[in-house]
N, CA, C and O of each residue as an XYZ file, in Angstrom:
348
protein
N      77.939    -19.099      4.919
C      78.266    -17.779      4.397
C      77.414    -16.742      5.132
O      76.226    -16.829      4.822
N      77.733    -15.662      6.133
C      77.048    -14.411      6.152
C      76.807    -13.942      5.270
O      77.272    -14.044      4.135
N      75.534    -12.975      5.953
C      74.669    -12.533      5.610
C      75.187    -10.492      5.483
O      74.824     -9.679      6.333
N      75.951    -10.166      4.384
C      76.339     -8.572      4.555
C      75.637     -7.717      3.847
O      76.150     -7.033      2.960
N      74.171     -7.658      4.223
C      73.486     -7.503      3.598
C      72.946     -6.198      4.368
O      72.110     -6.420      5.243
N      73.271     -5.058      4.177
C      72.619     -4.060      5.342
C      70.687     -4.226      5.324
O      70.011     -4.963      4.607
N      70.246     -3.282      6.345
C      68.959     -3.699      6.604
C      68.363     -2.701      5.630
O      67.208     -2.973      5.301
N      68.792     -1.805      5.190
C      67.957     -1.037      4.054
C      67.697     -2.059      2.413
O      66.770     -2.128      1.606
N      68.991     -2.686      2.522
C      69.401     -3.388      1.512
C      68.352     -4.624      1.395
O      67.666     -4.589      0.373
N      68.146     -5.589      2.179
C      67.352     -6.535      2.676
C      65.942     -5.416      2.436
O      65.647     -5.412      1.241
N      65.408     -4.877      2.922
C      64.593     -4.052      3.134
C      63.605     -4.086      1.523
O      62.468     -4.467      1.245
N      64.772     -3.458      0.709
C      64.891     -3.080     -0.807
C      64.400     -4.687     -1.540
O      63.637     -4.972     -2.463
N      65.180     -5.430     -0.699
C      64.013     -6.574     -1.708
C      63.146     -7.426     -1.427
O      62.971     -8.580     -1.820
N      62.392     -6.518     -0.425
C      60.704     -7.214     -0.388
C      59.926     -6.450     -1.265
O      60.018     -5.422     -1.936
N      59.026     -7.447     -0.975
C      58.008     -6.982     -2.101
C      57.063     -5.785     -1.618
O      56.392     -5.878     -0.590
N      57.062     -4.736     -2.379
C      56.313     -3.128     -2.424
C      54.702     -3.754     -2.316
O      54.189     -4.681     -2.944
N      54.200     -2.968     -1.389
C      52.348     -3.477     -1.674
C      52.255     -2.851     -3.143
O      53.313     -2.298     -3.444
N      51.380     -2.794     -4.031
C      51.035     -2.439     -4.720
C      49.649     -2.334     -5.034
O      49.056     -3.337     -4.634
N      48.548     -1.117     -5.861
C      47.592     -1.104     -5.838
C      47.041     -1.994     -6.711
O      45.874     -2.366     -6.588
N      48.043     -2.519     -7.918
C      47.459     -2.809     -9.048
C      46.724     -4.374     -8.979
O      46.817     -5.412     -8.324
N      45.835     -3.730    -10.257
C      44.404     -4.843    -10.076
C      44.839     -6.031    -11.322
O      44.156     -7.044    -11.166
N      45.567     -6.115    -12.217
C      46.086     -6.290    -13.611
C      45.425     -5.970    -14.568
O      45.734     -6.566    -15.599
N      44.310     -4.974    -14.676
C      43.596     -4.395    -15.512
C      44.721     -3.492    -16.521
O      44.888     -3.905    -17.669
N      45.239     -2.644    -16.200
C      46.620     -2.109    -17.165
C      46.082     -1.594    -18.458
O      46.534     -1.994    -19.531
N      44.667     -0.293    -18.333
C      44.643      0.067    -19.173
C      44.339      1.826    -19.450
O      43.178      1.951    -19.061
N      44.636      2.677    -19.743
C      44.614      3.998    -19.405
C      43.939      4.761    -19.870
O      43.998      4.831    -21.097
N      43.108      5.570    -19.243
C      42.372      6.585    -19.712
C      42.826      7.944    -20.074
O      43.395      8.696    -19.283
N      42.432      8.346    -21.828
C      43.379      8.641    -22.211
C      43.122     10.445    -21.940
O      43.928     11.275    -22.363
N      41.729     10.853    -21.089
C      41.227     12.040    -20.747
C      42.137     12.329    -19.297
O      42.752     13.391    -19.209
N      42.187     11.264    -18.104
C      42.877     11.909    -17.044
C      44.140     10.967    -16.971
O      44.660     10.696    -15.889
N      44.480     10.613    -17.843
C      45.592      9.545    -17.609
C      46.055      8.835    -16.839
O      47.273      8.661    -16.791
N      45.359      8.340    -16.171
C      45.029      7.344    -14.496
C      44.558      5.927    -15.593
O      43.970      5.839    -16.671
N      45.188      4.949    -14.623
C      45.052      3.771    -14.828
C      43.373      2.969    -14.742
O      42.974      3.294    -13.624
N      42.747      2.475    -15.124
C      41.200      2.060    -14.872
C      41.274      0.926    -13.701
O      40.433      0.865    -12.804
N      42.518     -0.075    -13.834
C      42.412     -0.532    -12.698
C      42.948      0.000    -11.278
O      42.483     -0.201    -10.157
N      43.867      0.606    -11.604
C      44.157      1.131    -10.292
C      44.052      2.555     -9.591
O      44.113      2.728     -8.374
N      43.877      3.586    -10.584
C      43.900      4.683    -10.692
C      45.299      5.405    -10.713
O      45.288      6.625    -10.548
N      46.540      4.743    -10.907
C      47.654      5.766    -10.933
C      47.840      5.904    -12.373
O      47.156      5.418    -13.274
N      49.162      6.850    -12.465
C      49.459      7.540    -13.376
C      50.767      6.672    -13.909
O      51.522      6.158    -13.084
N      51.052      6.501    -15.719
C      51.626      5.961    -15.955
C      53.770      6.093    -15.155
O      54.701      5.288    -15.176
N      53.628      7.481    -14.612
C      54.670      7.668    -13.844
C      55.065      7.194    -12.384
O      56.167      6.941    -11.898
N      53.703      7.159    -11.818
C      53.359      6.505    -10.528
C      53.376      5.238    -10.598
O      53.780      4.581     -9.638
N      52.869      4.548    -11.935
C      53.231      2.730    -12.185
C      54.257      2.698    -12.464
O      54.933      1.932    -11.777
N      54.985      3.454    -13.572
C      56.573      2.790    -13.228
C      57.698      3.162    -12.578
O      58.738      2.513    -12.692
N      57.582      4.475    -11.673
C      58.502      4.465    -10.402
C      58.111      3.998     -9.055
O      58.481      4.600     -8.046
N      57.438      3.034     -9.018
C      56.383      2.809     -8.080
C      57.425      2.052     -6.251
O      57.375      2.242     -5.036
N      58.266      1.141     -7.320
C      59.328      0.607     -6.373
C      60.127      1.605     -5.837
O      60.289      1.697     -4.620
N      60.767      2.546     -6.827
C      61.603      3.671     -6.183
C      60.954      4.667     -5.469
O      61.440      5.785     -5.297
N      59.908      4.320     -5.057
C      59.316      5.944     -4.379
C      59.711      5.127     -2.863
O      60.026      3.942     -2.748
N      59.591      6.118     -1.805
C      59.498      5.898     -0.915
C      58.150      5.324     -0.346
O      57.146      5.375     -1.058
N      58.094      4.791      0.888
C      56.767      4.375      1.815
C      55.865      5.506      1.961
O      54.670      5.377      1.697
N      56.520      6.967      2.496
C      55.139      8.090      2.416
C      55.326      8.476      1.368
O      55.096      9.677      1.511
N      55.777      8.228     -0.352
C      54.932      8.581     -1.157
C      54.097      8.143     -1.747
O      53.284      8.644     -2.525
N      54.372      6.490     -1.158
C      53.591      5.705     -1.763
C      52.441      5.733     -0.962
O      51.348      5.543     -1.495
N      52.520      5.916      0.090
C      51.326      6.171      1.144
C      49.806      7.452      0.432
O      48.593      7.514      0.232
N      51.297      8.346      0.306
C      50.421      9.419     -0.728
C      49.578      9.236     -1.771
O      48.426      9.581     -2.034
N      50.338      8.676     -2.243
C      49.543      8.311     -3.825
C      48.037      7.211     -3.488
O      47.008      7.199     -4.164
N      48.329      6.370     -2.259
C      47.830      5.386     -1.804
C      46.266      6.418     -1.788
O      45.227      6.260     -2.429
N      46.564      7.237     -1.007
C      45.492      8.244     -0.236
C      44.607      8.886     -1.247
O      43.420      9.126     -1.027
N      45.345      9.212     -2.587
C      44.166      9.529     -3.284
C      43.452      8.968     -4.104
O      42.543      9.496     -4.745
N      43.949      7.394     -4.170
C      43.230      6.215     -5.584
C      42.079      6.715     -5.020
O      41.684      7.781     -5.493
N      41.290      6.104     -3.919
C      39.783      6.264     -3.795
C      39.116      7.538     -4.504
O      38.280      7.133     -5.313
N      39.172      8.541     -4.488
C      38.875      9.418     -5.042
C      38.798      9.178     -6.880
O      37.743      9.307     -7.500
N      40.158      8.806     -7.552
C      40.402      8.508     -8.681
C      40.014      7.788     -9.125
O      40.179      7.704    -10.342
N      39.155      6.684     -8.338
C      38.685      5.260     -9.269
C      37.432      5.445     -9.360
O      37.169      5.119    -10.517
N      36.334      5.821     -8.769
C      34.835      6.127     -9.121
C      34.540      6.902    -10.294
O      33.403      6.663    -10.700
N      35.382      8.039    -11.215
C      35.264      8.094    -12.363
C      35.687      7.315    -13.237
O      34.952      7.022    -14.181
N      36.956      6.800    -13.130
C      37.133      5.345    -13.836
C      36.394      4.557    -14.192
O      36.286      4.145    -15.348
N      35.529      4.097    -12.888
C      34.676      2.984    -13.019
C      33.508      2.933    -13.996
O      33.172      2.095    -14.833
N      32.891      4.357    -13.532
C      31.788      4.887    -14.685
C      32.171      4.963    -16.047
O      31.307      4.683    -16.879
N      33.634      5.385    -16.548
C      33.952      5.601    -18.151
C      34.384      4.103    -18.283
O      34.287      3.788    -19.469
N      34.782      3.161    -17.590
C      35.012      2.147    -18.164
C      33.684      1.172    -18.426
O      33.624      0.529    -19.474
N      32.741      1.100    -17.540
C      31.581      0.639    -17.626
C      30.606      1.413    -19.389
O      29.722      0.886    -20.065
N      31.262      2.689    -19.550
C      30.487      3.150    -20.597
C      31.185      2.728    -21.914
O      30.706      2.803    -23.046
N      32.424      2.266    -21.549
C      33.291      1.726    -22.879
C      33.295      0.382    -22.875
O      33.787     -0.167    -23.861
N      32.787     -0.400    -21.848
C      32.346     -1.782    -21.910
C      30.988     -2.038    -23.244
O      30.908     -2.692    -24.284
N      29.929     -0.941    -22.338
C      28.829     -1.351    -22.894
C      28.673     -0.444    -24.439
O      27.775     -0.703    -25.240
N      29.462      0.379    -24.614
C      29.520      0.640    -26.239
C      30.353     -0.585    -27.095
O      30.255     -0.930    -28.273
N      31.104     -1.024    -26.129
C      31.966     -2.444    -27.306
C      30.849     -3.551    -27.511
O      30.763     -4.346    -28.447
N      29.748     -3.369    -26.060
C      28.920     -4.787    -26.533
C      27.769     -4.443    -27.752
O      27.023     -5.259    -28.292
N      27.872     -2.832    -28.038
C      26.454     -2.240    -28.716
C      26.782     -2.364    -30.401
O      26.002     -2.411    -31.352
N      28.686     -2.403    -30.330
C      29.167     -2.220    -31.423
C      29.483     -3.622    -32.474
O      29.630     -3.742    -33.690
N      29.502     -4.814    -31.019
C      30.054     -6.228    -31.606
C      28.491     -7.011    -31.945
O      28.326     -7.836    -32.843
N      27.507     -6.561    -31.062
C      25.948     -6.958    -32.164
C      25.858     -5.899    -33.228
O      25.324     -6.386    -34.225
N      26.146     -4.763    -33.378
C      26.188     -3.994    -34.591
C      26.890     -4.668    -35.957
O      26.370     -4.517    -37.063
N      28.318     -5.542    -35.731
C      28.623     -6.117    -36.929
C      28.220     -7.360    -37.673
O      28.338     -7.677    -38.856
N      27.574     -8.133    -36.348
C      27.163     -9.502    -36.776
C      25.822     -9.433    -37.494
O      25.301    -10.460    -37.929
């Protein structure tokens, strides 16, 4: 059986790089992801965007994840201050 599969088409079902870390949890001050830094709109049109927007978006995680890192590290260590607080 051929293959009538145009090359955009073929194209369409490889797999998208993606940034995500499976962390999947959101900060609810800049609404960026903690593991990856996108936005819950940017995670789920992520396949339909094109290559330079995804490039785009690509370009500014670095920027977006170093505050992440710090508020998630501060909501780590208040859950560990809070779970010896009940015992």
């Amino acid at each position: 059986m051929a293959n009538d599969m145009t090359p955009e088409e073929i194209a369409a079902l490889e797999p998208v790089e993606s940034p995500c870390m499976l962390i999947c949890a959101m900060d609810r001050d800049s609404g960026h992801c903690f593991g990856c830094g996108r936005t819950t709109d940017e995670i789920a049109y992520w396949g339909l965007r094109t290559k330079d927007e995804r490039d785009a978006i690509m370009a500014e995680l670095p920027a977006r994840l170093p505050p992440l890192k710090v508020k998630l590290e501060e909501r780590r260590a208040k859950r560990r201050v809070n779970r010896r607080n009940r015992g």
